[in-house]
C-alpha positions as CSV (number, residue, x, y, z in Angstrom):
1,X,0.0,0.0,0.0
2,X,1.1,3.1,-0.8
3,X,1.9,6.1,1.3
4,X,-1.1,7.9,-0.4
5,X,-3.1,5.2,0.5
6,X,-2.5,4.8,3.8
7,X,-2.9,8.9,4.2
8,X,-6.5,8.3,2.4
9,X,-7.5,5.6,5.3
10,X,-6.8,7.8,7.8
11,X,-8.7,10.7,6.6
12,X,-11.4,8.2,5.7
13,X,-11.6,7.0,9.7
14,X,-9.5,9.7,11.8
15,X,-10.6,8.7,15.1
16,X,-10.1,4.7,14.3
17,X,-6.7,6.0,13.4
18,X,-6.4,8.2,16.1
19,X,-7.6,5.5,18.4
20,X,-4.7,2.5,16.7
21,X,-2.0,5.3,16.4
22,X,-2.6,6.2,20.3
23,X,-2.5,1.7,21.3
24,X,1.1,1.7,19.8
25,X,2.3,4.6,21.8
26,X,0.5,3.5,25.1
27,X,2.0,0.0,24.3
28,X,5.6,1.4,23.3
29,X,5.3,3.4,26.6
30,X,4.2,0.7,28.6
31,X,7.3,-1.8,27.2
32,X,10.1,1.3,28.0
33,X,8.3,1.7,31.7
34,X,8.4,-1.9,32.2
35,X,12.1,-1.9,31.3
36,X,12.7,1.2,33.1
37,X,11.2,-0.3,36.1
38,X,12.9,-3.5,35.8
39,X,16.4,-2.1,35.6
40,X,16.0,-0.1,38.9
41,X,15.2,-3.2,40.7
42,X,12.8,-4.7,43.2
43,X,10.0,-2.3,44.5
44,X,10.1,-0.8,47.8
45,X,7.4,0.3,50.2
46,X,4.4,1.1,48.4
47,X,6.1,0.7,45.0
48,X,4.4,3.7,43.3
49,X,5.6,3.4,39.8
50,X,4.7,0.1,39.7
51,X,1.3,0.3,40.5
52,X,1.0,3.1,37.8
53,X,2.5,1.4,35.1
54,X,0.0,-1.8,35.9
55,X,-2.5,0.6,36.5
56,X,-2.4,2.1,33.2
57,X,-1.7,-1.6,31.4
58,X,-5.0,-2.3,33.0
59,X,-7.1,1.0,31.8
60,X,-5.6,-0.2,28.1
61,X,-6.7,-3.6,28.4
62,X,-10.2,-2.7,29.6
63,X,-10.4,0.0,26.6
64,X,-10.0,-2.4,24.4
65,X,-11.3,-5.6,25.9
66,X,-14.7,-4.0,27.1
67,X,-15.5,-0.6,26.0
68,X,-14.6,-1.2,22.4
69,X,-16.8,-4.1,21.6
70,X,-19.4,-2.6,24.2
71,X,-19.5,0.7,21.3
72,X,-19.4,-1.5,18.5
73,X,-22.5,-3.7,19.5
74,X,-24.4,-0.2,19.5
75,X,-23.8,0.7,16.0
């Protein structure tokens, strides 16, 4: 596909694009946090960042795995 192409997709859906372009940063952030977190070791006390990051890997997973399909059945 050509880059024309793919340019005419996206203006055809912007906010399915907007929606798939958003999932790969959210995933790309969530890999680099997990690394991050990983190479500063074990947590301690509360372990803050760590709840975060699962918090947000959660918030994704529910986007897409329930409110998603929950939208789509409404059309």
């Amino acid at each position: 596909m050509s880059l024309a192409g793919i340019a005419a997709r996206i203006r055809e859906y912007p906010i399915a694009a907007i929606f798939e372009f958003g999932s790969v940063l959210v995933c790309l952030l969530l890999f680099a946090g997990t690394f991050v977190l990983l190479s500063t070791g074990a947590p301690t006390g509360r372990g803050d960042p760590w709840l975060a990051l699962i918090g947000v890997g959660v918030a994704f997973v529910l986007f897409w795995t329930a409110l998603v399909p929950l939208y789509e059945r409404t059309l």
